[in-house]
N, C-alpha and C positions, 0 to 999 in steps of 0.2 A: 471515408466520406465526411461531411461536416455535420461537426453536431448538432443537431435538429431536435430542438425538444419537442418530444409531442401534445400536443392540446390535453391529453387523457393517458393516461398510463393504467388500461385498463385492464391489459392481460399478461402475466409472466413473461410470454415473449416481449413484449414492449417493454419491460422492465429488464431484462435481460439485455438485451441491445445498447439499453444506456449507459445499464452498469459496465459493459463491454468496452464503450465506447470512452466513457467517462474515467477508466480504468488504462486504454491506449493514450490518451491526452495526459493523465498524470506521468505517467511512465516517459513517454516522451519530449515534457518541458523539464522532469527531474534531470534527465540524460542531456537536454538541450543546455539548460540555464549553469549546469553544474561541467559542461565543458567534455562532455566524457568522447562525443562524436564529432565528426567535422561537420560542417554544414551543410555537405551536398546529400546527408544519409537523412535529412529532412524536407518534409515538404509544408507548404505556410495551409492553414484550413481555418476559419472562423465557428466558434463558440459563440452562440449567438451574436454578442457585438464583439466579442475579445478575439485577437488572433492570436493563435497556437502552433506551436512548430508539433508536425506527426511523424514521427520515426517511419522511415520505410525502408524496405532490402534495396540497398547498393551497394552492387560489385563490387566497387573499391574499398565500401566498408564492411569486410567481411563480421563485425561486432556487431554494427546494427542487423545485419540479417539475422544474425545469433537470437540477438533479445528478442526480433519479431517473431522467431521459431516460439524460443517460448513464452511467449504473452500467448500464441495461438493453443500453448499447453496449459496453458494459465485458463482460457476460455474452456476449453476441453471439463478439467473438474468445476470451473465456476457452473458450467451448464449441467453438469450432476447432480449437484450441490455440495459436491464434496469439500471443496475449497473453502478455507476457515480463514488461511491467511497467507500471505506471498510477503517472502522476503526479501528484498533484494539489495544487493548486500554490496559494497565496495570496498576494497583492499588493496594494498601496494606490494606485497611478497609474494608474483606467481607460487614460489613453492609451498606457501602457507594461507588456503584462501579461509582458514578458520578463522584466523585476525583480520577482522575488522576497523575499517575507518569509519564510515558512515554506513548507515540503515534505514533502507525505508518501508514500514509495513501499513501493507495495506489488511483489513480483515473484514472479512464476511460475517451477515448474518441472511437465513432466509427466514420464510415465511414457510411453511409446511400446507397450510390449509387454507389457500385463498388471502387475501389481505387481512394483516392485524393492525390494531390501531394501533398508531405511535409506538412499536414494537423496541423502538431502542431508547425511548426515554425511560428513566426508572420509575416515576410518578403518572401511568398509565391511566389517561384519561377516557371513558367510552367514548365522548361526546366529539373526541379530534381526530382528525382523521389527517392522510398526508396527501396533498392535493400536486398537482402537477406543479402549479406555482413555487411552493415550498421546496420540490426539487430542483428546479432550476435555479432556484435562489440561493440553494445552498450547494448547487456546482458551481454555480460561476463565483459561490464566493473561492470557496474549495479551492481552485485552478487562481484565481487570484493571490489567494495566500501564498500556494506553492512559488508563484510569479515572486512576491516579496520577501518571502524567504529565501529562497538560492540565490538573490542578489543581492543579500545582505549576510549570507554565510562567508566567511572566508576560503577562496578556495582552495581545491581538496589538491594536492601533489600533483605533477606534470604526469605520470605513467601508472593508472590505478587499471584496476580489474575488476570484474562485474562476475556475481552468481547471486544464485536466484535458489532460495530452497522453499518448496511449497507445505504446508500444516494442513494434516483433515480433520473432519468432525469423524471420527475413527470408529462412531455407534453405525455410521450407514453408510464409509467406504470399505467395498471390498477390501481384504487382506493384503493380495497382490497389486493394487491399481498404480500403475504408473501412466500420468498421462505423456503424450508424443514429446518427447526432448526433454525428457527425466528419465533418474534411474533411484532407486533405494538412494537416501542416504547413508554413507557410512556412518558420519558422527552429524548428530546436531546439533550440537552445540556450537558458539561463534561468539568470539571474545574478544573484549577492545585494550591493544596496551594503553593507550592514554585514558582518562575519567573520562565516563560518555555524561551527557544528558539525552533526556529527551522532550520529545515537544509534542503533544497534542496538537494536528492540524486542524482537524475535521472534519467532520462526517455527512453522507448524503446519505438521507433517506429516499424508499419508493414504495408503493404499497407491498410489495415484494421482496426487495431486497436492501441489505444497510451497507452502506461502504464507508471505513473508517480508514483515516492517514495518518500513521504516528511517523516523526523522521530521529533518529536516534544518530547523533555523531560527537564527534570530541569536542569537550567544553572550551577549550581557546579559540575555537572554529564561530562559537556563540556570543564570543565576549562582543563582538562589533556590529548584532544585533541588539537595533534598538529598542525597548522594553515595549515602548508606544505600537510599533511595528505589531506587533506580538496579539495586542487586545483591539486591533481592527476588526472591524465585524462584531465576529464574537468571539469572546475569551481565550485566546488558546494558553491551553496549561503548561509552565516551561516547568519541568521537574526533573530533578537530580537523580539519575537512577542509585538505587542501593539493590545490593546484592542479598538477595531473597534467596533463603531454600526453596525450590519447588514443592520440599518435604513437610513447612510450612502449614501446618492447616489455616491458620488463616490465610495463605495465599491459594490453599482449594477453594475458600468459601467465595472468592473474589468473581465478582461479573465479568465478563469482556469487558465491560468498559472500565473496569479498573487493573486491569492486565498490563501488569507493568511490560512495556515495548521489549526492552532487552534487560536482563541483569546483567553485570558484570561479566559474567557467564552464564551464556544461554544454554540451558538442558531441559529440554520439553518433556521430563518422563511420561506425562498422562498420555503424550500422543505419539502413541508406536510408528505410525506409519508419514515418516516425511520423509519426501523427494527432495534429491539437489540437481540442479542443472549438468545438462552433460556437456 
């Protein structure tokens, strides 16, 4: 349905629904704008004034039914709280989907105990609080950016392929949890032949829940991105991924928000438990 910000985003369920929703809209302009479905596997919806194309199941497009499977796995742990971060991940070598071209992560954070203040800023004010305004402010930038980005990326190869591998907070998912259209991964790791960068999109907050957008893909794809594009709104950080041990203690010591998107190669040792798409 359309997105409908609420006047109050008083209770986890209201918060939950947006991030749901706000999370089906990114997902479906990244796949719209970036060329991967035809245009009948979409339908047109408005964001308060902006219109957005929504991925929906059509027949013909047996891919879009795919990803709508699992975004519905995707809401499945978001509604646990399991879900820390969803990859979704693009590649050209069916027989190798661990090489990647481009990457887009999204990551969670929640709230445990009712609303905290400003919970994703680092300079943690009592006195602020995140008002309904401020979310929609920072969806509709959100969904904008993604808009001027993918039509100013280069695009990606005529015949690419889509998996999705999901990250938990592994202190409060069960062992065994695989939600509906996942299985264990085997490996998690996912590595780019060409130099990736990546880019800080941006984040929406709610009194419950934070939703962050990093996109990670190959550096000649960025060159004809222009820098101005970039610092609309607010700042987004374009930075050159370097290849990090995860062994690294200063990369334990590191917040979420300073989590580098991908290394060169990606190996999540601290997080035993990730799903890949089936």
């Amino acid at each position: 349905s359309a997105v409908v910000f609420p006047k109050k985003i008083a209770t986890e369920q209201q918060s939950l629904m947006l991030v749901k929703r706000l999370l089906a809209v990114a997902v479906s302009c990244i796949t719209y704008l970036r060329g991967i479905f035809p245009e009948s596997a979409y339908g047109t919806r408005y964001m308060d004034d902006v219109c957005v194309k929504i991925l929906r199941e059509d027949k013909n497009c047996p891919g879009s039914t795919q990803l709508v499977k699992w975004m519905l796995g995707c809401y499945d742990a978001l509604q646990k709280k399991y879900l820390r971060q969803i990859v979704l991940a693009v590649y050209t070598q069916p027989e190798d989907p661990q090489t990647v071209t481009e990457c887009y992560h999204f990551k969670f954070k929640y709230t445990h105990n009712g609303p905290l203040l400003d919970f994703g800023s680092k300079d943690n004010k009592s006195d602020s609080t995140i008002t309904c305004a401020d979310t929609k402010k920072a969806s509709i930038l959100l969904i904008r950016k993604i808009y001027v980005l993918m039509q100013n990326l280069s695009p990606l190869p005529n015949d690419v392929c889509l998996t999705m591998k999901l990250l938990y907070y592994d202190e409060v998912t069960p062992p065994g949890y695989q939600p509906p259209g996942f299985r264990e991964a085997k490996d998690g790791g996912l590595m780019f032949n060409e130099e990736p960068m990546y880019l800080n999109v941006g984040e929406v907050p709610t009194p419950f829940h934070m939703l962050k957008l990093k996109i990670t893909t190959e550096k000649q794809r960025m060159e004809n991105v222009d820098k101005n594009i970039l610092r609309q709104g607010e700042t987004a950080e374009l930075l050159q991924v370097c290849g990090v041990s995860r062994d690294d203690p200063e990369e334990e010591s590191q917040d979420m928000n300073e989590d580098p998107a991908l290394d060169n190669e990606v190996e999540d040792k601290n997080h035993v438990n990730i799903s890949e798409a089936q």
